[in-house]
N, C-alpha and C positions, 0 to 999 in steps of 0.2 A: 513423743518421747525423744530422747537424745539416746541413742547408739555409740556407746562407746566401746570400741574394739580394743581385744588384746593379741599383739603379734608375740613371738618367740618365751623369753625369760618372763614376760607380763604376763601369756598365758598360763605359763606354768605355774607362777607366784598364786595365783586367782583361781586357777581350775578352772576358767571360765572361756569361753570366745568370745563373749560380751558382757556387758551390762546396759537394758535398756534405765531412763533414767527420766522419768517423769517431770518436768519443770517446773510446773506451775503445782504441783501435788505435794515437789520435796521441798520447795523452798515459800512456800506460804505465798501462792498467788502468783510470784513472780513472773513475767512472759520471759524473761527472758536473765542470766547471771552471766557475769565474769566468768570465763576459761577456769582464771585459777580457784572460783568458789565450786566449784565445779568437781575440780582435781582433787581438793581439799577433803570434799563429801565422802570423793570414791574411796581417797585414803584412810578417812575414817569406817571403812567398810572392810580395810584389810590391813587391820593395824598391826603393824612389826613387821611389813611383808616388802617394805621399798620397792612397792612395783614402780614408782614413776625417777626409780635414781637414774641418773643422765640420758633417761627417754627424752625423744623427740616425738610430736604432737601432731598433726594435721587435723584442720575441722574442717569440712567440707571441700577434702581436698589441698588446701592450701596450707603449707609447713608452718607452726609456730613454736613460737618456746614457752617456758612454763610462764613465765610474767609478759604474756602476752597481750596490750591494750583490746580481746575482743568480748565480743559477748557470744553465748552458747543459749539456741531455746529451739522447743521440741520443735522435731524433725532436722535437727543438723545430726552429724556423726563425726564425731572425737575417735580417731587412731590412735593410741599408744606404740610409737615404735621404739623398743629398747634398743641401745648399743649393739651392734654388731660387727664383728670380727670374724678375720679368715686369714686367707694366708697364700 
C-alpha cells in the first residue's frame, strides 16, 4: 500500500493522519500510477475539502509538485505538506 500522510491544514481538512492506499486493488491491477492519479483518487475521497491547494508533495522522501513526471506503487509514502506561515 501507499501511505499517504497528512501534515497541518491536510490533517485537519481529512480528520485523518493518513490514508493507506492499495495500488493494484484501486486502480484495476496496476503496479504502479502517476503521482497526479493518485492525488486525483484521494481528492475524490474528500470532495469540496482542497486539501492539496498550494501543498507541496514528497514521495519517498524527495520534494515534488502536483504535475510531477513520477510514478507512485505500493510501499512508497506520499507527504502532503500544506503552506505554511509564521512570522
Amino acid at each position: 500500500m501507499v501511505r499517504v500522510l497528512y501534515f497541518a491544514s491536510a490533517r485537519d481538512l481529512t480528520e485523518k493522519e493518513y490514508d493507506d492506499v492499495d495500488i493494484a486493488k484501486t486502480f484495476k491491477g496496476s503496479n504502479t500510477v502517476p503521482l497526479t492519479t493518485l492525488l486525483d483518487y484521494i481528492e475524490r475521497l474528500y470532495v469540496g475539502k482542497k486539501i492539496f491547494q498550494s501543498a507541496l508533495f514528497a514521495v519517498n522522501d524527495e520534494y515534488r509538485d502536483r504535475t510531477s513526471d513520477v510514478d507512485v506503487k505500493n510501499s512508497d509514502e506520499v507527504v502532503v505538506i500544506p503552506p505554511v506561515s509564521g512570522g
